[in-house]
C-alpha positions in Angstrom: 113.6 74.0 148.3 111.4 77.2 148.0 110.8 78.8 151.6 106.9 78.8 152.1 105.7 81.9 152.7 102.7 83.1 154.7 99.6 82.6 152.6 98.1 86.1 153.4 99.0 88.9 150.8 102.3 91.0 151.2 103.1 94.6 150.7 106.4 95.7 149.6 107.0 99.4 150.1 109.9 100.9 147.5 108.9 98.8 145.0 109.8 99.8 141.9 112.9 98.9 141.9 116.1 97.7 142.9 115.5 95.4 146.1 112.0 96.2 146.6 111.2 95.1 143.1 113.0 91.7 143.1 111.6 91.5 146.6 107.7 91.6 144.5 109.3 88.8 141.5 110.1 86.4 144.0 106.6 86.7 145.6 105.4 86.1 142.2 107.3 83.1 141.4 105.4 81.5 144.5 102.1 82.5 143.2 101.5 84.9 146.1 99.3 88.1 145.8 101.5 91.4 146.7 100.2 94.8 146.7 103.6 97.0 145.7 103.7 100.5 146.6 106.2 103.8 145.2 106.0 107.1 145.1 105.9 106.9 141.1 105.3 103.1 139.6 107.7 103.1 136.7 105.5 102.1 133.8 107.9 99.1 133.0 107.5 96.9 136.4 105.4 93.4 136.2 101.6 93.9 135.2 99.0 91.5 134.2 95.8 90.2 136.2 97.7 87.6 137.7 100.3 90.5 138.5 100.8 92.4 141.2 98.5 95.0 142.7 100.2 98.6 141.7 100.0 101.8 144.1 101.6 105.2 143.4 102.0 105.5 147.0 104.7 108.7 149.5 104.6 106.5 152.2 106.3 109.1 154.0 103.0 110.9 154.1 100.9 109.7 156.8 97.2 110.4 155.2 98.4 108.2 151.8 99.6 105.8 153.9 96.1 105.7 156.2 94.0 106.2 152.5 96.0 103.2 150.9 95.2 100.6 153.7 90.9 101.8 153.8 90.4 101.6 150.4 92.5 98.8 149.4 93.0 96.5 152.0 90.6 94.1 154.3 91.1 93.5 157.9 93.0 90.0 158.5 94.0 89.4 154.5 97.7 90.4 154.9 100.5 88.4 156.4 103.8 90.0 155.2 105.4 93.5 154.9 108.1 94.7 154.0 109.6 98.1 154.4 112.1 98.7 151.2 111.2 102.6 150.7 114.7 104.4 150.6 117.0 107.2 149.3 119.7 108.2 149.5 121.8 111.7 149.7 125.3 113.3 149.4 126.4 115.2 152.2 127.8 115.7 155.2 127.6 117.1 158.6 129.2 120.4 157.7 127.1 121.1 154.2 123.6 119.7 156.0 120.9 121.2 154.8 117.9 120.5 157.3 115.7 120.5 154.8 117.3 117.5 153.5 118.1 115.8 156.7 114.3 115.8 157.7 113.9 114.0 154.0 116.0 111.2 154.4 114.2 110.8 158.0 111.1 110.5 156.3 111.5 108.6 153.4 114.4 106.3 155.0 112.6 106.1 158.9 109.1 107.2 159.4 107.8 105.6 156.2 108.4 102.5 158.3 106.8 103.4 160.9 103.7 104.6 159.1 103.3 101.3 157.3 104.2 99.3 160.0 101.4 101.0 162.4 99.0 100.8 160.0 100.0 96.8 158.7 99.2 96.1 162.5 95.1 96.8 162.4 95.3 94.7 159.1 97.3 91.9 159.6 96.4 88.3 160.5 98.4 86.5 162.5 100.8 84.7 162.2 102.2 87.5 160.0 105.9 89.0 159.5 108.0 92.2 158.8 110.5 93.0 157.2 112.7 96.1 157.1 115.3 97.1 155.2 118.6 98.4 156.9 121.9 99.7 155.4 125.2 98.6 156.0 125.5 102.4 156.1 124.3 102.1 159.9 126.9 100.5 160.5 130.3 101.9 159.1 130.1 105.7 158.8 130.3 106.8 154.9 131.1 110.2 155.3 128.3 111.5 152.4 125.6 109.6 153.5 124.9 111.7 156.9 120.8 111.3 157.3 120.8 108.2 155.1 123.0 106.1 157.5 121.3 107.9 160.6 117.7 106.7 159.3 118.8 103.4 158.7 120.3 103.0 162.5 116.7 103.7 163.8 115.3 101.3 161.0 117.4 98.8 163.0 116.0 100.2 166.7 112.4 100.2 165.3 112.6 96.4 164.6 113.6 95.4 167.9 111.4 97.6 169.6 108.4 96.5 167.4 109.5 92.9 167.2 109.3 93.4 171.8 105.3 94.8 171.4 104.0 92.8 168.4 105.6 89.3 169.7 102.0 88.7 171.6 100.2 89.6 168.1 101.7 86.7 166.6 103.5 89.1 164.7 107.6 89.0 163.7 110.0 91.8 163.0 113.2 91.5 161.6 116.1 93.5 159.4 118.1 93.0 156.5 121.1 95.0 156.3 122.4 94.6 152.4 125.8 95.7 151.8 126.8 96.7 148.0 123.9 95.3 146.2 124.1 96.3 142.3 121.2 99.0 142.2 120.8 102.6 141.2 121.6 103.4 144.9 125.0 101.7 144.6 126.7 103.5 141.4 130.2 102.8 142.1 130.5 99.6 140.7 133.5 98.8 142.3 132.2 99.0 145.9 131.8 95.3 145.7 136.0 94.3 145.6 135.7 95.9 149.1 133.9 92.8 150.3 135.0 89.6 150.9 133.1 87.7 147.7 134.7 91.0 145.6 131.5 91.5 144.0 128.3 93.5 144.3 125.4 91.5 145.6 122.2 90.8 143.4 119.4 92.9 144.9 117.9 89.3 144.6 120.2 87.9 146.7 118.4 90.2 149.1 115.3 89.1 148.6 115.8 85.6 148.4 117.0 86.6 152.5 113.4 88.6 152.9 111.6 85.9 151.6 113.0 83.5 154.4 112.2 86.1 157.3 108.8 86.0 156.0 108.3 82.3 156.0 107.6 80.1 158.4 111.1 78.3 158.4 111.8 81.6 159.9 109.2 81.3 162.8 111.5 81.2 166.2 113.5 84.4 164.9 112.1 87.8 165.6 113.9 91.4 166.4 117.1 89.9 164.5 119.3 91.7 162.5 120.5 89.7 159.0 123.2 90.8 157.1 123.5 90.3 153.7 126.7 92.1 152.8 129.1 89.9 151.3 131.0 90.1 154.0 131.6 93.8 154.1 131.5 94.0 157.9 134.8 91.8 158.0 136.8 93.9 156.1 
């Protein structure tokens, strides 16, 4: 059986692909309005006037962020959110470039935060969020220095968002994927380290977000899900 999701609109952040765009196919495939946002919408994702509702959208910059959610969003219509914006770098503590440390901050961390602030003044309850975590923040890969650092505060946002929005009617939860077959995962054979020996669907991922958001998921908030293949166990 289909989880039921909220019946407001959602908004999927990182969109365009990978995770964030199976994340806005399954909300199709349950008829539900979604409102995806990226920083470029790829010409080739889902369209239509039953489609979803397309935004070129940094939400690592606060004003875009504030401008998207005035001029296309109405108080109490939305019920779901989540946070999929990512990337991803090479490096490591000795070849940092600041530059690029306070970029994976912003696209990986504060983008949630942004969206997640402004989701608040729109949202009717009972609503959900969902962010999206790394197994990165858990097992230290040693290019992925900011990355894996952003993605451990993804995971200290949720619970300390999940502790202030409880009384809102409002749940917060993570998804940590492991090696899920996208462009951010191009070594194919980082799946054999799991313990399925494959790469995940990104979604497999989704099918996970879409049950945070519903309302089977209702006495769960501030949790952590990992959907990793067992990675973890290795």
């Amino acid at each position: 059986m289909e989880h039921e999701v909220v019946p407001s609109a959602l908004i999927v952040t990182g969109a365009g692909r990978g995770i964030g765009l199976a994340t806005v196919r399954a909300t199709m495939s349950r008829s539900l309005p979604v409102y995806g946002l990226d920083i470029h919408v790829p010409a080739d994702v889902p369209r239509g006037d039953q489609g979803p509702s397309w935004h070129d959208v940094d939400v690592a910059d606060e004003q875009q962020v504030r401008s998207f959610f005035a001029d296309h969003v109405k108080p109490g219509s939305v019920g779901g959110l989540v946070n999929c914006a990512g990337a991803v770098e090479r490096t490591s503590i000795i070849d940092a470039d600041v530059a690029e440390w306070e970029r994976m901050l912003a696209v990986n961390l504060s983008s949630a935060f942004l969206v997640i602030r402004e989701f608040v003044a729109f949202a009717a309850a009972p609503a959900a969020i969902v962010n999206v975590s790394s197994v990165n923040a858990h097992y230290g890969h040693p290019e992925r220095l900011g990355y894996a650092v952003a993605k451990g505060g993804v995971e200290a946002l949720t619970r300390v968002t999940a502790r202030q929005l409880a009384d809102r009617g409002i749940r917060v939860n993570t998804v940590v994927p492991g090696a899920i077959a996208t462009q951010m995962t191009p070594d194919k054979a980082a799946g054999h380290r799991c313990l399925l020996r494959r790469c995940g669907e990104p979604e497999e991922v989704a099918d996970a977000i879409m049950f945070l958001l519903s309302p089977k998921a209702s006495y769960i908030t501030g949790s952590t899900l990992h959907v990793d293949g067992g990675l973890g166990l290795r």
